[in-house]
Each structure stands twice: as structure tokens, then as C-alpha cells.
C-alpha positions as CSV (number, residue, x, y, z in Angstrom):
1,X,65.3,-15.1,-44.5
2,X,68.3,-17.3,-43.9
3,X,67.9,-19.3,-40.2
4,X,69.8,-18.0,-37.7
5,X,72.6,-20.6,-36.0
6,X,72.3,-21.1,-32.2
7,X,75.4,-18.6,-31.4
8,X,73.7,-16.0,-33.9
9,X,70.3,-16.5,-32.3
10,X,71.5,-16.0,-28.8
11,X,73.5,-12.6,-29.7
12,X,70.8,-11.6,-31.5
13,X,68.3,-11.8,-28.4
14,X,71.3,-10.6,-26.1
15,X,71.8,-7.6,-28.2
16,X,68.0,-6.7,-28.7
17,X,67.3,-7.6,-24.6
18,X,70.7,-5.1,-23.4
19,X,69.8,-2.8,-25.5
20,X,69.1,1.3,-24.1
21,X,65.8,1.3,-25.2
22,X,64.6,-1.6,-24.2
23,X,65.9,-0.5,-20.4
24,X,64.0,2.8,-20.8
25,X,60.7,0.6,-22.0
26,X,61.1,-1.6,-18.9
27,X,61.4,1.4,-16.4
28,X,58.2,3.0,-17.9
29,X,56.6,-0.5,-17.6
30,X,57.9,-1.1,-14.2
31,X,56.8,2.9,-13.4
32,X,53.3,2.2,-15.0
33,X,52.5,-1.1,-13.0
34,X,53.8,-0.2,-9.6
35,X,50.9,2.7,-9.5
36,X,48.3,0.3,-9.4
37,X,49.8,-2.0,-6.9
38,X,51.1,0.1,-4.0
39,X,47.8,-0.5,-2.1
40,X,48.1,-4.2,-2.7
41,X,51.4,-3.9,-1.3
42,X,50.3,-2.4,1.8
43,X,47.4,-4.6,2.5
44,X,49.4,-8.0,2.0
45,X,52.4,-6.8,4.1
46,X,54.6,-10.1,3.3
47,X,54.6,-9.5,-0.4
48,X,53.4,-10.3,-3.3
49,X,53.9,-13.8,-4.9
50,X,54.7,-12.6,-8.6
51,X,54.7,-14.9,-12.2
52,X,57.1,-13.1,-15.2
53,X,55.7,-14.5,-18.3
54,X,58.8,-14.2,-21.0
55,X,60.7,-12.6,-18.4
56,X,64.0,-12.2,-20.7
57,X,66.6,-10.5,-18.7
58,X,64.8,-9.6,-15.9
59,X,64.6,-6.2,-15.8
60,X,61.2,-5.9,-14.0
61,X,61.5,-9.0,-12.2
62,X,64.6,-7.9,-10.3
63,X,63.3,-4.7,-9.7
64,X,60.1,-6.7,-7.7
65,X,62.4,-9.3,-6.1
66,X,64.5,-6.7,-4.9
67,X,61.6,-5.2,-3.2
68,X,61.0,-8.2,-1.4
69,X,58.1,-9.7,-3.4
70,X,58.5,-13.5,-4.3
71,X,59.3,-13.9,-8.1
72,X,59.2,-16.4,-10.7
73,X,60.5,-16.3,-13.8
74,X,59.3,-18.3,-16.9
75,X,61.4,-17.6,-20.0
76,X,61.7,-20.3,-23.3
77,X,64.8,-18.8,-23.8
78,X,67.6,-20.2,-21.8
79,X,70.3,-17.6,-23.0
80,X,68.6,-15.2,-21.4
81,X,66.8,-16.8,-18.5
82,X,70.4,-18.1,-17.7
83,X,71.8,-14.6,-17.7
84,X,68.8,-13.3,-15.8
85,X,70.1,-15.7,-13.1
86,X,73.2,-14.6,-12.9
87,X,72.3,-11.3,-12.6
88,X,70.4,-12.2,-9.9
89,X,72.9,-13.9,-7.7
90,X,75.3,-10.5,-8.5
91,X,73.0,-8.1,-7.7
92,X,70.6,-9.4,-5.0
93,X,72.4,-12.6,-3.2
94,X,70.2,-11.9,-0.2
95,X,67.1,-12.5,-2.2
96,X,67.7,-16.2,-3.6
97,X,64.9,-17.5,-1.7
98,X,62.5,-15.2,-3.1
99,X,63.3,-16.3,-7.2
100,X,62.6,-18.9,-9.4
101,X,63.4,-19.9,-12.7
102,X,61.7,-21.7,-15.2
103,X,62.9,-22.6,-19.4
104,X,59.1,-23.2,-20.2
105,X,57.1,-21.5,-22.4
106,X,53.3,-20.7,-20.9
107,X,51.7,-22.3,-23.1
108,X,53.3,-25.5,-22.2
109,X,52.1,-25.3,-18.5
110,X,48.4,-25.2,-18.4
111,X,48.5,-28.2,-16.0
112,X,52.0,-28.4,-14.1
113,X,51.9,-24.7,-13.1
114,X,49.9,-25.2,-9.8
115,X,51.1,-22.0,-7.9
116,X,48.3,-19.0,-7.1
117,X,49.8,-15.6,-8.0
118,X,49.1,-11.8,-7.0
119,X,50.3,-10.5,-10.0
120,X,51.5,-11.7,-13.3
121,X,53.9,-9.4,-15.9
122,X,53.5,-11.1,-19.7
123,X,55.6,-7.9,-21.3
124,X,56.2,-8.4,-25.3
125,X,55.5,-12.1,-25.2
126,X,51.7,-12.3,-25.8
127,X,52.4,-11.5,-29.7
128,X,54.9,-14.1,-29.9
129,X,53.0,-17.7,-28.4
130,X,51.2,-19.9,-30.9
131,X,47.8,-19.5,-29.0
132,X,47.1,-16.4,-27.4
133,X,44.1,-17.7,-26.1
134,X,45.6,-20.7,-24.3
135,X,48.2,-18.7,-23.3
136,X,45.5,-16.4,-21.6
137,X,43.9,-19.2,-20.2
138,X,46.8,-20.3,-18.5
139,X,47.6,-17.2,-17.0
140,X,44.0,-16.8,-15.9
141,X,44.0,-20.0,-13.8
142,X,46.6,-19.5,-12.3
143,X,46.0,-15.6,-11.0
144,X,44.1,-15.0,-7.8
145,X,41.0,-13.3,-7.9
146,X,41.4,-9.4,-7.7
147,X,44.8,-10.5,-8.9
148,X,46.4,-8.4,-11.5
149,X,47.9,-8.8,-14.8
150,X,50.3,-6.6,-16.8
151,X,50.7,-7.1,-20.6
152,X,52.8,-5.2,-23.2
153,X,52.4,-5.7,-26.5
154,X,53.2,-4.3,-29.8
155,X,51.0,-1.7,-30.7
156,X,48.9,-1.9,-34.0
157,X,49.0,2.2,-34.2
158,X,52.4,2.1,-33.2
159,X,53.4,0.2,-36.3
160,X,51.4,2.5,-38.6
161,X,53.5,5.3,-36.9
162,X,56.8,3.4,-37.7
163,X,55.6,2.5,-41.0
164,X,55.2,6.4,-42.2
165,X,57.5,8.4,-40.4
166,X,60.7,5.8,-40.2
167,X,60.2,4.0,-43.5
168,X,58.2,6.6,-45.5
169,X,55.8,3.4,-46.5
170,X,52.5,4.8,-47.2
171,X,51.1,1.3,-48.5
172,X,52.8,-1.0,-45.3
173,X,51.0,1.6,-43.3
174,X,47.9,1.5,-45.2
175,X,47.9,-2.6,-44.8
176,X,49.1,-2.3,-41.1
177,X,45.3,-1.0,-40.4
178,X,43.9,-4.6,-40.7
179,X,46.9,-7.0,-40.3
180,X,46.6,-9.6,-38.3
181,X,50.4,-10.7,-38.1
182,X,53.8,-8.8,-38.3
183,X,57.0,-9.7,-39.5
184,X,59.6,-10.5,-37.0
185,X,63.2,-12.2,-36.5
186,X,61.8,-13.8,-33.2
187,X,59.9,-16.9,-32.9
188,X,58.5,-18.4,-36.6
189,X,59.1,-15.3,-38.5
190,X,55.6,-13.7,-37.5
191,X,53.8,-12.3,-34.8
192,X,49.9,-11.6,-33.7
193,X,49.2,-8.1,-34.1
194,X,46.7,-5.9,-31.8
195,X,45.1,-2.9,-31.0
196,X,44.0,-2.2,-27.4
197,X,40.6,-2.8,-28.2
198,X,41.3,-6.0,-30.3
199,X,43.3,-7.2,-26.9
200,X,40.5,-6.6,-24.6
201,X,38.3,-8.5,-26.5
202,X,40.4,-11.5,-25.9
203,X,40.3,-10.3,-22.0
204,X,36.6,-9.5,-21.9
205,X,35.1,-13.3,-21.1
206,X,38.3,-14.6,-19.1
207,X,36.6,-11.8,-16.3
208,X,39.4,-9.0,-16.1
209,X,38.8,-5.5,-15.4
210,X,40.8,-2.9,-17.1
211,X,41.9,-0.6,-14.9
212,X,44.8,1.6,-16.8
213,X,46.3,1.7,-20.4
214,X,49.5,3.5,-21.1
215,X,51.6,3.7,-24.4
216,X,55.2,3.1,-24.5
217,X,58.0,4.9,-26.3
218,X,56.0,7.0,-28.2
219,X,58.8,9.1,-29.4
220,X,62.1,7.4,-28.6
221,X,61.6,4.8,-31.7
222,X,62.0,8.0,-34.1
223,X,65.3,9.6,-32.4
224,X,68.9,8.1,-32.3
225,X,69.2,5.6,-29.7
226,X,72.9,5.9,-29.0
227,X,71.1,9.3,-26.9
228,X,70.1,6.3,-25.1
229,X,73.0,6.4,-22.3
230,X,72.8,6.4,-18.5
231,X,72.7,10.4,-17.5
232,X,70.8,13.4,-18.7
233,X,69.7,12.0,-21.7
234,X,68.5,9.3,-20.6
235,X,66.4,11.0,-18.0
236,X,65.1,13.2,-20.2
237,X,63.5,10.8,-22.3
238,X,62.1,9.0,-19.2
239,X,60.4,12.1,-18.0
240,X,59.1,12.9,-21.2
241,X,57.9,9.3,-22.3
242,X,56.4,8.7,-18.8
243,X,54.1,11.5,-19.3
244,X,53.3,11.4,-23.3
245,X,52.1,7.5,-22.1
246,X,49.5,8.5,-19.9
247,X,48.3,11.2,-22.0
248,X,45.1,10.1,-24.1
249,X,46.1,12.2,-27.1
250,X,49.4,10.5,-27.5
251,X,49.3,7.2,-25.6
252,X,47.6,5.4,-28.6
253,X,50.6,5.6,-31.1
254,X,53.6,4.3,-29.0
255,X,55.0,1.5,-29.9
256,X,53.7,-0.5,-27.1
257,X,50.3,-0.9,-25.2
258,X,50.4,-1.5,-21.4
259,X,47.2,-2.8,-20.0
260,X,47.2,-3.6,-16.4
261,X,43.3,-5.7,-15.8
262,X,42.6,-7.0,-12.7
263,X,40.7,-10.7,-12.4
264,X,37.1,-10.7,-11.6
């Protein structure tokens, strides 16, 4: 695969990070998360002091910040953490004092960061950092107790799903069983790969808790995303994904995992 320039590399991420369906994947994320925080909410009163691990563009960031909770934003890259910014200062110029932003990756932090947090979101980045574990560990030290974390990541099942019924590969799916890496135009070229269970097992002796799992887009991957636009479309798929992802017969094969764990 030929390298990417810098202007090709930023319009890439641009395009991938604006696109419909990865708003509709942030929503469900956002939808997801928020459940299991309302009571936390209510018991701190101030707010929440909140850590986006790979927070591209913001899109669940802002949506905290504009509730009032304190938000920092760690994102490698600056394209997009410098967009997220200004979207920021455009759509919540009352809130300044509440953000922060950081062009770090996690890994690179596991003695500068120094701040305790309530709740940290790592959504599609875990599969992308040389070492998941250290990344973990990071984000471990750094979380209060009874604290609570969010990951996404791309689901194992999901890409067998893909694999069949968008490429008609019966062999890729086959070998997507027991990969441990996936092809990808981000980062190196490659990605970890994981199941739920496979996750958990890196979240097991760090002392988290799980306490929900939800798939996301189960069924929008395999239906033409131009449907994706703001208005009855839209909303349609939202209802429909945001209850085929809690569902334990279906939320297994979407394309993403959710775990939300909370710190022992």
C-alpha cells in the first residue's frame, strides 16, 4: 500500500471522522454510556471530571462538555483535535473553561498525566495503540475508584459478519475466527483484534467490573450509507440500532463492542 502524504492523510481521517455513520455510532455510544452514569451524575452534583482517549472530532466529548461536565480531550491527531477545538469554541463558547486539549497519544503519558477522573471514553482507539496493555494501565491509574470506563472496539464477530455478507469471503471469514490483527489504513497498516471475552481478559486483573455490553451498528454497515442523512432515515436507524445493541441475540455481531466496566 502506497504511504499516504500529510494532506491525503488528514482528508482521509476528516472524511472517515464526518462521515453519517460514524455520527449515528457516536450517538448510540453516547446513548449507551449515559445509562450507566445518570446516578453518578446526581450524586456528584458539580460534574464529572471526564478523559477522551482518541477523542477525534469530539462527538461525545461535546455532548458531555455541553452538559456541564469538565472534559479533556487527548487525540495524536492534530487535524482532528484541532477541528474538535474549533468546534468547540462555535458551538459551546460558554463552556471553554470546562475543555482541554491534548496532541498525545496515551500511551505516551503514563507519568505526566497526573489528573483523577470520573469517567474515561477510549472509543475505537484501543485496537490502534502499540501496547494495549500499557495503554490500559495508563488509563487505570489515572481513573478513580468506582470510576468508569467506556471502550469501543472493533468487533471480532463483527468482521466475520462483514467478511461473508459484504465481501462474499468465506476463507477471510474463516481466518477472522483466530486473527489476532486486521488490516487497516490507520496507524501502521494493522490493528489488534478482539472479542468481548478476549477484551475482558485484558480488564480482568487491572480490577474493573463489567457492568453492560452493547453492539454497535449491527445492521447499518450492510445498507447504503448515503440513507445516512439528518431526518427520518436517520432516526430510523437510530431506533432500530439502539435496540438490536442491547439485545443478546444480535448484539454480538455488530461491528463494534461497547463495554462500559467500572474500577474496583
Amino acid at each position: 500500500m502506497m504511504e499516504r502524504t500529510p494532506e491525503e492523510k488528514t482528508e482521509f481521517l476528516m472524511e472517515l471522522a464526518e462521515a453519517p455513520i460514524a455520527r449515528l455510532e457516536a450517538e448510540l455510544a453516547f446513548r449507551f454510556l449515559y445509562k450507566h452514569l445518570e446516578a453518578d451524575v446526581r450524586r456528584e452534583g458539580e460534574g464529572l471530571n471526564v478523559l477522551d482517549v482518541g477523542s477525534g472530532l469530539g462527538e461525545v466529548a461535546l455532548r458531555f462538555a455541553a452538559l456541564g461536565h469538565k472534559v479533556t480531550m487527548l487525540e495524536p491527531q492534530a487535524c482532528l483535535l484541532q477541528t474538535a477545538e474549533e468546534r468547540a469554541r462555535e458551538q459551546l463558547p460558554e463552556r471553554a473553561s470546562l475543555l482541554r486539549f491534548l496532541n498525545e497519544r496515551i500511551e505516551n503519558l503514563e507519568e505526566s498525566l497526573t489528573d483523577e477522573f470520573d469517567l474515561i471514553i477510549c472509543h475505537e482507539t484501543i485496537e490502534y495503540v502499540d501496547d494495549p496493555l500499557k495503554a490500559l494501565n495508563v488509563i487505570t491509574r489515572v481513573l478513580r475508584p468506582r470510576g468508569k470506563l467506556s471502550l469501543v472496539f472493533l468487533n471480532r464477530y463483527g468482521l466475520v459478519m462483514e467478511k461473508v455478507v459484504v465481501e462474499g469471503n468465506v476463507k477471510e471469514a474463516v481466518e477472522a475466527f483466530d486473527m489476532e490483527e486486521f488490516p487497516t489504513q490507520l496507524h501502521h497498516g494493522r490493528g489488534h483484534l478482539y472479542s468481548d471475552a478476549e477484551m475482558m481478559n485484558l480488564l480482568d486483573p487491572l480490577g474493573y467490573n463489567l457492568e453492560g455490553q452493547y453492539g454497535l451498528l449491527i445492521f447499518s454497515e450492510f445498507i447504503d450509507c448515503s440513507l445516512f442523512e439528518e431526518g427520518q432515515c436517520y432516526r430510523g436507524m437510530l431506533e432500530l440500532e439502539e435496540r438490536a445493541g442491547q439485545e443478546p441475540q444480535l448484539k454480538g455481531i455488530g461491528k463494534y463492542i461497547q463495554l462500559i466496566c467500572s474500577k474496583s
